[in-house]
N, C-alpha and C positions, 0 to 999 in steps of 0.2 A: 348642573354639570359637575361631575367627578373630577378633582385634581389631574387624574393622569391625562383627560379628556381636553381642561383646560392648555395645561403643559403642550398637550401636542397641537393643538391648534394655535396657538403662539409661535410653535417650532415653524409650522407652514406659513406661518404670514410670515414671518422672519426671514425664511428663504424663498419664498415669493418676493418680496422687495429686494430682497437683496440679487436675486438672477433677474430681476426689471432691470437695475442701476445698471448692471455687468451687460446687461445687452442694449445701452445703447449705445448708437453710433457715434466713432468719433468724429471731431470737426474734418480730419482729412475726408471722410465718408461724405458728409454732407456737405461738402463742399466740391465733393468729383458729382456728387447728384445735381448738382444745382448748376455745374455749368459741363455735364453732359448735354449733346446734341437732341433734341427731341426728335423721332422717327419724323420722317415725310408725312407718313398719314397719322393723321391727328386717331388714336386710340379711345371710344368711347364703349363705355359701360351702365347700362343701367341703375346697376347696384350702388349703393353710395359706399364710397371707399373709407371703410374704416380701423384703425390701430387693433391690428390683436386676430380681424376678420383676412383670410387668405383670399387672394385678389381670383377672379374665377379665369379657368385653363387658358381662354382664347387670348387673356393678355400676354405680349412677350415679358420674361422676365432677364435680363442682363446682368450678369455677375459684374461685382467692381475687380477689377483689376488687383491683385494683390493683396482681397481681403475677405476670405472663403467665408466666413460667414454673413455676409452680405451681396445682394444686389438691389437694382432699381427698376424702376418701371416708371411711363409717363404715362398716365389715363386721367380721362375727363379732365386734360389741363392741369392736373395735380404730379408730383412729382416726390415719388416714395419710395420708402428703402423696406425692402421685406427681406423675410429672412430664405433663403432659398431653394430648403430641402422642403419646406411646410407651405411656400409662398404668401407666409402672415405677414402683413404691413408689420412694422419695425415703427416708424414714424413716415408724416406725411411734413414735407418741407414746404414752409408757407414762401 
């Protein structure tokens, strides 16, 4: 691998971890997920729900209140914050 080759693939891990840290949610965040109401009907999905994978159409996704780049969702019992123009799982709150 070439110097210049090196350098820049360093530059991109660097700011991959570094927009990971910046996009996660703060405790206010996970903390309005965790004691949001869960819908009447229990929300199930085949797919298993995972960090990074966007949650498929038929789930509803809910904006949090006062924090535009966030909302949640409850499926399969799990309870997750995605981001909500891409609807990518964020974190899943255990």
């Amino acid at each position: 691998m070439n110097i210049r080759a090196a350098i820049a693939a360093a530059a991109l891990m660097t700011s991959s971890i570094a927009f990971a840290q910046s996009a996660m949610p703060s405790e206010k965040v996970i903390t309005f997920v965790q004691k949001a109401p869960a819908p009447e009907e229990r929300v199930v999905v085949k797919e298993k729900i995972v960090v990074g994978q966007a949650l498929p159409d038929t789930v509803v996704v809910t904006p949090i209140p006062d924090e535009t780049g966030y909302a949640y969702a409850i499926v399969n019992d799990e309870r997750v914050i995605v981001e909500p123009s891409t609807r990518k799982v964020i974190q899943v709150i255990l």
